[in-house]
N, C-alpha and C positions, 0 to 999 in steps of 0.2 A: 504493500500500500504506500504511495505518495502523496504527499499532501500536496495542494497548490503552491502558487509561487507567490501569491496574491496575500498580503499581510491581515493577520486575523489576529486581533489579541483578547483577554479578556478579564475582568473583575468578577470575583469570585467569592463573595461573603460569607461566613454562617451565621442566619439567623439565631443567634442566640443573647441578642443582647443590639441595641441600635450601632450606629457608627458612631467614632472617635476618631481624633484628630488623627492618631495611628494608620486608621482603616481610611480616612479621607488622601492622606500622603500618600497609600497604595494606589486607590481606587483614582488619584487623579497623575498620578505616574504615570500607568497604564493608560490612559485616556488618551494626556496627549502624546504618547510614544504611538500609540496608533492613528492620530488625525496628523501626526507630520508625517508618517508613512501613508498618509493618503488608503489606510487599511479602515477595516473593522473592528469595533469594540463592542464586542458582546459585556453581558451579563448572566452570571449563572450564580442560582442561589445554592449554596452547598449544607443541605438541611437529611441530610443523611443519616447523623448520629440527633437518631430521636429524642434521646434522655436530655440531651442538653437544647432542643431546639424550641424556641417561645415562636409559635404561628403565627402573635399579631407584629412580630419582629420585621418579615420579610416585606410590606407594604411597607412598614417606618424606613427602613433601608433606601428600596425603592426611590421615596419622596425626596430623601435627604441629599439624593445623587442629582435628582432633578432640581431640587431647589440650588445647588451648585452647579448649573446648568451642561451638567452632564447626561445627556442622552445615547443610549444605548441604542443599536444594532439590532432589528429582528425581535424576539420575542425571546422571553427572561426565559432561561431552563431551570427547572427545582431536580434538582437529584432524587428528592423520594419519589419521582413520576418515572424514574429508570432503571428501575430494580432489572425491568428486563434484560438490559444493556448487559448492567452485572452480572447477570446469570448465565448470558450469552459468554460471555469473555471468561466466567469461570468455567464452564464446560468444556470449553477450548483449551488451555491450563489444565484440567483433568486428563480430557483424553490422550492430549500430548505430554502425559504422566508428569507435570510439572507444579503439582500442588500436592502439599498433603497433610493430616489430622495432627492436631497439636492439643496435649489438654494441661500444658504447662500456664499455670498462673503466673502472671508478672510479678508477683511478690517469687516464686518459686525460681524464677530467670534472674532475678536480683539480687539472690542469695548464693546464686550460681556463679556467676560473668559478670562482664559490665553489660555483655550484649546477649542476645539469643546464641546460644552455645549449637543448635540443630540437633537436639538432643530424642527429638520425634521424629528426625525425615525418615530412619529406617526403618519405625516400630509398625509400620501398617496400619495405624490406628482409623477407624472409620472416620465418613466425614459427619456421620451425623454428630449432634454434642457436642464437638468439637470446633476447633479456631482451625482454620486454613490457611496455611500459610503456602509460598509460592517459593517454590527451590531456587533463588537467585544464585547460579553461576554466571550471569556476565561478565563479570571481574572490572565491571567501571567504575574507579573509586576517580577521576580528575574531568573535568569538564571547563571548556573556555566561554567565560561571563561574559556579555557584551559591555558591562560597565566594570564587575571588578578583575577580570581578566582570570589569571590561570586557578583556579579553585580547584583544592586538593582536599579529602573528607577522608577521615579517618578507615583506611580498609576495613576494618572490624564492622564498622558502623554502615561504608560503603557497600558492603556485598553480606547485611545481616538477611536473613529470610525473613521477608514481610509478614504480617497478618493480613491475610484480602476479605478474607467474612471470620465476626467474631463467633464465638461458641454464641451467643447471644443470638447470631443469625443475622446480628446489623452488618452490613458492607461496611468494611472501613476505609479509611480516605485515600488509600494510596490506589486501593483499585478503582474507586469512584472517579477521583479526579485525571486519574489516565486516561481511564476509559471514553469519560465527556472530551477530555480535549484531543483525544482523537477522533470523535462522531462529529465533532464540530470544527474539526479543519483546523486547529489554535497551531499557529507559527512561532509566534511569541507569548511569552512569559514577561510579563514585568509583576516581582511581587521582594517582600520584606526579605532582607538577610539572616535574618532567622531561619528562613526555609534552606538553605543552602546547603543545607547534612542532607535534607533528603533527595534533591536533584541528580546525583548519578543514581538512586534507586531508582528512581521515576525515569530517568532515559532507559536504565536497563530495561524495564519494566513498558514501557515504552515499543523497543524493540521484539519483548516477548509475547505481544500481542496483532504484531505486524504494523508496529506503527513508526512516521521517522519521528526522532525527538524533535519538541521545538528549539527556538533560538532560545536561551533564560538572559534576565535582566532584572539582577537582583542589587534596588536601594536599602541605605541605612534604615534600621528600623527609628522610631520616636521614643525615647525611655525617659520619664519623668525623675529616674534613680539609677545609675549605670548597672548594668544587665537585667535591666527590670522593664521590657517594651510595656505602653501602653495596652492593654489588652481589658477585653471585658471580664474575665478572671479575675484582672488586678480590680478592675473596678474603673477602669476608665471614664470619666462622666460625657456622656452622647454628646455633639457636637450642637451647635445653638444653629437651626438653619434658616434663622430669621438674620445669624451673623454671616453669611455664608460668603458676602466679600471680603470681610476682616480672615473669616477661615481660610480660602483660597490663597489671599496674599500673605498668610500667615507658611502658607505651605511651599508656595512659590518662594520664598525668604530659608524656608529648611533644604529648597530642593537648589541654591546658593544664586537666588536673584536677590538686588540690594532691594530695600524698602526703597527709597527715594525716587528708580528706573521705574516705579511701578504704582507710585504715591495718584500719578494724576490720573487711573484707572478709578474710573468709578462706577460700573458695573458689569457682574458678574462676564457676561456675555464679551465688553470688550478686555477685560483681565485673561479671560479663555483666549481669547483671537490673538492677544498680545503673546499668551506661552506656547501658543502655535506655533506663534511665528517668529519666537526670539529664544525659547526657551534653549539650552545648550547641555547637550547629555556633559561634556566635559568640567561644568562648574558644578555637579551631584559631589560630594565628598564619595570618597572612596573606605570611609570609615562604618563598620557594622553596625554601630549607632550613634544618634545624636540627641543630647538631653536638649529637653524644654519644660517650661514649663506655665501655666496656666494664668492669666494678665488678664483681671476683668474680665472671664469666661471666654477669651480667645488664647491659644496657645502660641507661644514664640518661643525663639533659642535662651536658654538658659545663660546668662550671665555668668 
């Protein structure tokens, strides 16, 4: 399978909590990396891991993009409407004897390794009950970043064997999000540095389902406390999208445009036309994060 040549990128949320200034620095990275590629930016909601998803989350999402005059691409995908997908791409994996039963607890793998030791790929264990994991031999632990350049992931970590459906029977993210972003043509990747341990599993993985990997373009993540990103976990408070020009130029400022170049932008619509068409992948820092912190309910760089 080949993907076109034609630039597809896309924002990819979980509704489990609204957007943060965190998830706005993603969501508007991606944006314009795809309106100066003259590409697509979809949106896909990734509500797959049910325990943690709040329903009325994915319209708040939604709004928040649009009130930051971000508009998507085609029609919004939810992952819970694809189970089929899953099931399809796990079968395949099966029959090409490339998956198999695990009933090791992560407390039980913790006490063991740092990583999943494959301590079930031989034991035959069924797949009912059990967590399926996917025999990663690809051996891709380096991969070339279009922004931070040669990224190398700890081999252990690089070529651990995934979980793709839990004993629970939920899909979990690695096979979900391959899966979509190969049904949907995705070229590019622009997403937090954070994710960067998983991207040679997801090319492998990628590859073991007949698909080429995309381009990745991976920024600084936003950390209000160094190694601590904004996250709705942490408790990041939702972004104000009545603020949504202070947020924008607030993000345009982390993504390393001056306040002052940008001072006489006064809305939303021409602040977007302006990062279109001025913005510069080379003034992004090249740092895995940057603290900020929260000014009157809009966020800025940390002093």
């Amino acid at each position: 399978m080949t993907m076109p040549s034609a630039y597809v990128g896309r924002f990819a949320p979980s509704p489990s909590g609204p957007l943060h200034f965190g998830s706005l620095v993603c969501a508007l990275a991606s944006y314009l990396h795809a309106r100066q590629h003259n590409g697509r930016w979809l949106v896909r909601i990734e509500d797959i891991d049910t325990p943690r998803v709040d329903s009325k989350m994915s319209p708040v999402i939604l709004n928040s993009l649009l009130a930051h005059g971000m508009q998507w691409d085609g029609e919004v995908i939810y992952q819970s409407e694809c189970h089929q997908r899953y099931n399809k791409n796990l079968d395949y994996l099966a029959q090409t004897q490339q998956i198999y039963g695990c009933r090791c607890s992560r407390r039980e793998i913790n006490q063991r390794a740092a990583y999943y030791d494959r301590l079930c790929r031989d034991a035959n264990l069924s797949f009912d009950r059990h967590a399926l994991r996917w025999k990663n031999d690809a051996g891709i632990d380096t991969f070339e970043d279009l922004h931070m350049g040669t990224c190398r992931v700890e081999e252990r970590l690089a070529k651990e064997d995934p979980v793709l459906k839990r004993a629970d029977g939920i899909f979990a993210y690695h096979l979900a999000v391959v899966s979509d972003d190969i049904a949907q043509n995705v070229t590019h990747i622009v997403r937090g540095a954070d994710l960067i341990d998983t991207t040679p599993l997801h090319m492998s993985l990628f590859k073991a389902l007949g698909g080429n990997p995309p381009a990745y373009f991976h920024i600084p993540v936003a950390c209000d406390v160094p190694s601590q990103k904004l996250s709705k976990q942490h408790h990041a408070p939702a972004i104000d999208d009545s603020k949504a020009l202070s947020n924008l130029k607030s993000a345009l400022v982390f993504f390393g445009a001056s306040a002052a170049e940008i001072k006489h932008l006064q809305s939303v619509d021409s602040l977007l036309q302006w990062a279109i068409n001025h913005w510069q992948v080379s003034r992004l820092s090249t740092q895995t994060e940057i603290l900020v912190e929260a000014v009157d309910g809009v966020y800025a760089l940390k002093q």
